[in-house]
N, C-alpha and C positions, 0 to 999 in steps of 0.2 A: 307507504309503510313508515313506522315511527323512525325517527332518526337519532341515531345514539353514539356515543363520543367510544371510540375505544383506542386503548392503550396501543401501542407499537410494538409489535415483536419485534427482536433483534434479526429473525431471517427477512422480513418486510422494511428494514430501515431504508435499501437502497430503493427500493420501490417509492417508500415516502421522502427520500429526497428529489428524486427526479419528479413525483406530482408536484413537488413544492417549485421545482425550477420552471415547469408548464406555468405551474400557478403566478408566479410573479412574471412571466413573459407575456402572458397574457395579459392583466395591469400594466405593465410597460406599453404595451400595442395600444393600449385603454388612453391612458396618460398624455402618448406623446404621439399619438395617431401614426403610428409608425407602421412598416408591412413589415410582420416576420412571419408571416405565414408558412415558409419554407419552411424554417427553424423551428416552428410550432410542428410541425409535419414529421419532421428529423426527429425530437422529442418521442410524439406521441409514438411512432413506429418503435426507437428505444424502449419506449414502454414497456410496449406490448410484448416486445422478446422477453425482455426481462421479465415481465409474470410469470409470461410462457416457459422460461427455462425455469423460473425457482418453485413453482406450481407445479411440476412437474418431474420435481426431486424432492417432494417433501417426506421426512421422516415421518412416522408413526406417532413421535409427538409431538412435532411440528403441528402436523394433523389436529391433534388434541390440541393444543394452545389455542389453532387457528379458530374449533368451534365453540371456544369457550368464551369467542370472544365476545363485548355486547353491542356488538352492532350487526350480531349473525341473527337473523330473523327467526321468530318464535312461531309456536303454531297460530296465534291469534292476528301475524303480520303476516301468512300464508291463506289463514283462510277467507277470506274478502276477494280475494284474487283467484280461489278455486272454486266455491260457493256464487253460485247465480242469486242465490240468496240464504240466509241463514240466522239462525237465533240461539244463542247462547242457555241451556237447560242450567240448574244451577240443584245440588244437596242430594245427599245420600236417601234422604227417606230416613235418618237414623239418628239426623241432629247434625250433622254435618256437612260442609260446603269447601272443601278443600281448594283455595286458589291456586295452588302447585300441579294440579291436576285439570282441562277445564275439557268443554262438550258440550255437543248440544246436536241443532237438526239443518240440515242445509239439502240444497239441491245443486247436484254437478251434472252439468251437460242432461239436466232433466228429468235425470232420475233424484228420489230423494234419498236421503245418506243420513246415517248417524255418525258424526266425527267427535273424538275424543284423543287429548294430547296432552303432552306434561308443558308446562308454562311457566319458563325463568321469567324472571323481572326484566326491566327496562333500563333499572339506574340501584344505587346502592337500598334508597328507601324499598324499591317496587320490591327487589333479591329479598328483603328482610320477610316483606309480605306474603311472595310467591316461594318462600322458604328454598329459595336457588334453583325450584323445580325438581324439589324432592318431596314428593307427594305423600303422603299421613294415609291410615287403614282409609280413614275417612273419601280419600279421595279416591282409590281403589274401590270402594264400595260406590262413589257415586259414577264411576265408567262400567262397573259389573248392571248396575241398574239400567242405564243409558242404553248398555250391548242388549239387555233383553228384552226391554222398552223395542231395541231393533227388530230380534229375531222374533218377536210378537207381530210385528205389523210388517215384516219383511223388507225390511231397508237394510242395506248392503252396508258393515261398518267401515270406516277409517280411522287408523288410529297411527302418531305421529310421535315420535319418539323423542325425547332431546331432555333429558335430565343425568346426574354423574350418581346416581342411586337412588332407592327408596329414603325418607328419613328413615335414620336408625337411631331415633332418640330413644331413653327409658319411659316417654307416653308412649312411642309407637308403638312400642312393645306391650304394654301393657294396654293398649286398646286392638291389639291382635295383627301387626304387621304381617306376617310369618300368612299367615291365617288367611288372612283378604287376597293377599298376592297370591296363593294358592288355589284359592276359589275360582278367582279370574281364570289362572291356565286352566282348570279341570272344563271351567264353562265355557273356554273361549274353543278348545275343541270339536264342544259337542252343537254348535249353534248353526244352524241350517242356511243361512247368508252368506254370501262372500266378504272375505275380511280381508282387508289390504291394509299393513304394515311397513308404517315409512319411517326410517330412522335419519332427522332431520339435522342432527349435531353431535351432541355424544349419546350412547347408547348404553347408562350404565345399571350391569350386572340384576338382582331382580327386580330393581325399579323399573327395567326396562321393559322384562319379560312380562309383569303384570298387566300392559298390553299390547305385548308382541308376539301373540299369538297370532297366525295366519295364516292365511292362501297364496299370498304372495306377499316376500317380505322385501322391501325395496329399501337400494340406501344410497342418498346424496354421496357423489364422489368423493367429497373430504369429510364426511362424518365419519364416527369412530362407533364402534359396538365392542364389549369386550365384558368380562367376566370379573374385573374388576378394576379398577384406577389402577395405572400403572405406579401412582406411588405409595396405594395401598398395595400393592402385591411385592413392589420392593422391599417395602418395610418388613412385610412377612417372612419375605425369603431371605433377604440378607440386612434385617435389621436396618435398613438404613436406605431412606426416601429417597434419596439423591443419586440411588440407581435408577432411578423412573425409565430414564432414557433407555438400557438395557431393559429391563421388563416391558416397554412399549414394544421393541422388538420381537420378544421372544411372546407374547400374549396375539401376533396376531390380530389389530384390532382394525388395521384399515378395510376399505370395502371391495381391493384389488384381493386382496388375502383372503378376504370370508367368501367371497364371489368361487374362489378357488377351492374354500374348503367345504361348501355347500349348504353354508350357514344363508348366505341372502339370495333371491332368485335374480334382481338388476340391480346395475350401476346409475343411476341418474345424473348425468350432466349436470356439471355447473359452472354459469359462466366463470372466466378466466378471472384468479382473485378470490372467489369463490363466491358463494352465493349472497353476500354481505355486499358485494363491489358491485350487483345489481340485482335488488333483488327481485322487480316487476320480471325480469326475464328467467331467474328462477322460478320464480310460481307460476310460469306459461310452461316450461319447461315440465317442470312437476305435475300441471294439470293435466297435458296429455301421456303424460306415462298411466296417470291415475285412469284416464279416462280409457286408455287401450285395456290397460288389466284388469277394470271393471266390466267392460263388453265382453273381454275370453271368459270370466267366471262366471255370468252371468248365462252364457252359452250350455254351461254344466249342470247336471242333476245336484241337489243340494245332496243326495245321496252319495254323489261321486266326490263331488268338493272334499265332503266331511273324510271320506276314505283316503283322498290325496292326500289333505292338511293332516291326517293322521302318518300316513307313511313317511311325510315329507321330513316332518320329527324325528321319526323313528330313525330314520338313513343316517342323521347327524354325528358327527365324532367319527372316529376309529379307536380300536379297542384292541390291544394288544392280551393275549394269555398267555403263562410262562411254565 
């Protein structure tokens, strides 16, 4: 997978100092052929507590910082690793090729798959490119095409979540944002395939849902899903961004919380650190959850599928009348 430089939270500082003190022990034992292997051992077990406890207390926007980071792996450093093999489809059929949005055809564990995912950049230039991984009508339109390209020839979709909204620029609007995401949920209902839905970093608001429509909706332990940025929704309610922290709370947006409120079907493991700190062992990880929840769907009438995935919707929220 690509390798990419990321900034240091302030909850990861002690983590990054004690790599750093492995790191120069280790050049020391290099240097001056010395045996600290003991003290290297003492170290590494340190470590590992220490992930393990701050991993393990992390805030809601903790959470959020942690997948924004960029060294957290995109759909395109996931699918090499899930895909036995695969090719990259490319344009709406309509004049457009959205890079914030990508897809194509692959084969997991044998069968063949339609996979489509939103795709942040790598480094400042790529973000510019892949517009942060806020996908344009355009790119809507070429995962709507892709999904029925599937349910035509009967390939099971996957589809992978990880951008913080649709763009909401004045073209988007004006080439029919509102519109394309729309289409997507009505069609992604009604399509006679199993549709598995993975939410790999952030999950944001109807960029997200444009294709997370599905049969099983699955989400990485520290990805985030939520209805809107928490510092758009502070801004809204109390004016002023710098409530984030408070509205990450009250939104609900980790995957221990949505598991609870019957928004996602599993929690997916990821290693300690998250899935950034390895990610060959996330994408093994992820393959076979991918590969269990495609054989139970597969097991069902496309008849019944479509009737669950409909109810599964419906169940969503609670609703107070007064």
């Amino acid at each position: 997978m690509t390798s990419r430089k990321a900034l240091s939270l302030d909850f990861l500082k002690p983590v990054v100092e004690l790599e750093y003190q492995i790191q120069q022990l280790n050049k020391m034992s290099d240097s001056y052929e010395l045996s600290v292997q003991e003290e290297l051992d003492h170290f590494k077990k340190q470590l590992y507590n220490l992930k393990h406890d701050i991993f393990q207390s992390l805030t809601p926007l903790q959470r959020l910082n942690l997948v924004r980071q960029a060294d957290r792996p995109t759909t395109l450093d996931y699918i090499p690793y899930l895909m036995d093999d695969w090719l990259e489809l490319h344009g709406d059929r309509g004049g457009a090729d959205d890079p914030a949005l990508v897809g194509g055809i692959g084969c997991l564990d044998g069968k063949t798959v339609v996979f489509i995912g939103h795709q942040r950049g790598k480094d400042t230039k790529d973000n510019v490119i892949r517009n942060f991984g806020m996908a344009s009508p355009g790119g809507y339109r070429k995962a709507l095409r892709l999904m029925r390209h599937a349910n035509r020839f009967n390939f099971p979709i996957l589809t992978f979540i990880d951008t913080p909204g649709a763009w909401a620029g004045i073209e988007a609007e004006k080439l029919g944002q509102g519109e394309a995401i729309a289409v997507n949920l009505r069609d992604m209902f009604s399509f006679d395939v199993p549709i598995i839905c993975t939410i790999l970093g952030e999950g944001g608001s109807g960029g997200a849902l444009g294709i997370g429509i599905g049969d099983r909706i699955l989400m990485l332990e520290y990805a985030v899903y939520t209805v809107a940025t928490p510092e758009a929704c502070a801004a809204i309610l109390w004016k002023d961004s710098k409530q984030s922290l408070e509205a990450a709370e009250a939104l609900k947006i980790t995957s221990s919380d949505l598991k609870v409120l019957g928004i996602i079907d599993s929690i997916i493991r990821e290693p300690i650190g998250g899935s950034q700190s390895n990610p060959l062992e996330a994408a093994h990880i992820l393959k076979t959850h991918l590969k269990t929840n495609l054989n139970t769907l597969l097991s069902l009438s496309s008849k019944d599928r479509k009737e669950l995935r409909y109810q599964k919707f419906r169940q969503m929220g609670t609703f107070y009348e007064g």
